[in-house]
C-alpha positions as CSV (number, residue, x, y, z in Angstrom):
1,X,0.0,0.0,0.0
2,X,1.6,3.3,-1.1
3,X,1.6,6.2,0.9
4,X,-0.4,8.7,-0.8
5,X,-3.5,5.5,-0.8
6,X,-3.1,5.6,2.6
7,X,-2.9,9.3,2.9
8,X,-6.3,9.4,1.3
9,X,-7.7,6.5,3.3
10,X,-7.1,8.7,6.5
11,X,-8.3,11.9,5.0
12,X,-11.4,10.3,4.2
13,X,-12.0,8.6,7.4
14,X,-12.6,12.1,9.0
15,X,-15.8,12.5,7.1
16,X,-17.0,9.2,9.6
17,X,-16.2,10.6,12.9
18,X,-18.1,9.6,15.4
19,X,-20.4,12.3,16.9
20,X,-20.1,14.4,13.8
21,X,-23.5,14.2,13.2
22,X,-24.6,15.7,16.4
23,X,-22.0,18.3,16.2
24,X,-23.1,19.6,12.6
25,X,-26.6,20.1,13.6
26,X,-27.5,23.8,15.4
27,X,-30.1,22.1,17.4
28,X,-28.8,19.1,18.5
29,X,-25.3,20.8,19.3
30,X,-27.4,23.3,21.7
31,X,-29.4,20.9,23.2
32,X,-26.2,18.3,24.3
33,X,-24.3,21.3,24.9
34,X,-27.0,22.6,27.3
35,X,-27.5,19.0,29.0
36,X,-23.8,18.2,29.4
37,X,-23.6,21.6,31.1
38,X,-26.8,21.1,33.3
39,X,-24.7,17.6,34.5
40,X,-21.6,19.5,35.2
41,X,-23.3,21.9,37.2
42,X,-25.5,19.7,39.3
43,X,-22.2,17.5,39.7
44,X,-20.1,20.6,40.9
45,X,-22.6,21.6,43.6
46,X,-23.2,18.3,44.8
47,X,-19.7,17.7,45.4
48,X,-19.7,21.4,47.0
49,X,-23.1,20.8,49.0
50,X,-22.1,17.4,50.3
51,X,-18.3,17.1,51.2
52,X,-19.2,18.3,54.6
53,X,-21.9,16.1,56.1
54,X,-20.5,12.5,57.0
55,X,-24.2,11.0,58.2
56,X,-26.7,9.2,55.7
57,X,-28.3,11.3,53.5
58,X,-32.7,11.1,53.3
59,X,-32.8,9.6,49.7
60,X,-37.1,9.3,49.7
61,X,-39.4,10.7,52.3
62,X,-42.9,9.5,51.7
63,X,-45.8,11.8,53.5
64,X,-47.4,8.3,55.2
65,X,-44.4,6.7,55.9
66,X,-42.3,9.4,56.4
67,X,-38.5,8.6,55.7
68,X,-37.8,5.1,53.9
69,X,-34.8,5.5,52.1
70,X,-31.5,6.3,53.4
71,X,-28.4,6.7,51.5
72,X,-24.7,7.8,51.5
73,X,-23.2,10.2,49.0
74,X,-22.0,7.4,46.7
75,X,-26.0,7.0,46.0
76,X,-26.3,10.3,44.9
77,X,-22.5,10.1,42.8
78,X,-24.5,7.2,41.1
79,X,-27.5,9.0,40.5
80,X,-25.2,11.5,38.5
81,X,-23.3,8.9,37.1
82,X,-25.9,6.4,35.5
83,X,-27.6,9.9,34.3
84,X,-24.4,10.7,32.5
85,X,-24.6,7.1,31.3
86,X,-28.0,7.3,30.1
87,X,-27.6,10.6,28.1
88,X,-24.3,9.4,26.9
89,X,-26.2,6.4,25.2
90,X,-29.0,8.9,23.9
91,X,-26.2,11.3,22.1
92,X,-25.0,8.0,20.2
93,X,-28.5,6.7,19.3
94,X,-28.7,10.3,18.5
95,X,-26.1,10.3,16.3
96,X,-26.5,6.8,14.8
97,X,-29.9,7.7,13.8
98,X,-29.2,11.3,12.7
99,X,-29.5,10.3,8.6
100,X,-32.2,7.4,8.8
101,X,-34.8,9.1,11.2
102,X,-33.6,12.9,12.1
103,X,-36.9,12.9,13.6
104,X,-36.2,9.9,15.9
105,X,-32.3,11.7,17.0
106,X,-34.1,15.0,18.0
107,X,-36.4,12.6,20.3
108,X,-33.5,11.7,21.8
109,X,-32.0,14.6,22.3
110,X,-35.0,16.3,24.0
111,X,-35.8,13.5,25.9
112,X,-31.9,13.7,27.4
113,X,-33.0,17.3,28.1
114,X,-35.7,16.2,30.1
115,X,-33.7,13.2,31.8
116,X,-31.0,15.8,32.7
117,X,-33.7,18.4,34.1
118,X,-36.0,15.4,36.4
119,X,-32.4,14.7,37.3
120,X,-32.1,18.3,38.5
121,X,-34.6,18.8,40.5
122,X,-34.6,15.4,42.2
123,X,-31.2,15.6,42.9
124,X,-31.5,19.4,44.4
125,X,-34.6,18.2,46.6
126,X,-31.9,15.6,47.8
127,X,-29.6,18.6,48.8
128,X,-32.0,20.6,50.4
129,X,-33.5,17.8,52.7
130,X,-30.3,17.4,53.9
């Protein structure tokens, strides 16, 4: 294989990056841009909120039963992490889909956005229980 073949073999492989798809589109950039922000944020002050309190944190408080969940800060890392998981798998179906269904990728991207924002707020309420 000559050099100049493979020149243009890696030239060309550019045009099949993964993620490109995502990244050429102004909506879909905005919207992962926006939830990948949202993550880092709610990560940041959860670190910030919790570094100081050592006891277990109230995970669910029901009205009836009053508190039935208890947790450590590891629970509410994983909460983060397995919703950076989830929206990490959405931006790929995203992007895999992007030139059968466009329709079916900007699903998925919006419904990341709402993923990211239910795992806002349930993840403040967390933070200001305790």
């Amino acid at each position: 294989m000559s050099l100049r073949n493979l020149r243009s073999r890696f030239n060309s492989s550019w045009g099949h990056m993964i993620f490109f798809h995502v990244l050429k589109d102004k909506y879909l950039r905005v919207v992962f841009v926006l939830i990948f922000l949202i993550l880092f944020f709610l990560s940041l002050v959860s670190f910030v909120k919790l570094a100081d309190i050592s006891s277990p944190l109230i995970i669910h408080f029901d009205v009836y039963k009053g508190i039935d969940f208890f947790g450590g800060k590891t629970e509410i890392f994983g909460i983060l992490f397995s919703a950076f998981i989830m929206i990490l798998i959405n931006f790929f179906l995203a992007d895999f889909l992007y030139n059968r269904q466009r329709f079916l990728s900007y699903i998925f991207s919006f419904g990341s956005l709402a993923i990211s924002i239910l795992i806002l707020i349930a993840v403040s309420v967390i933070i200001s229980v305790n």
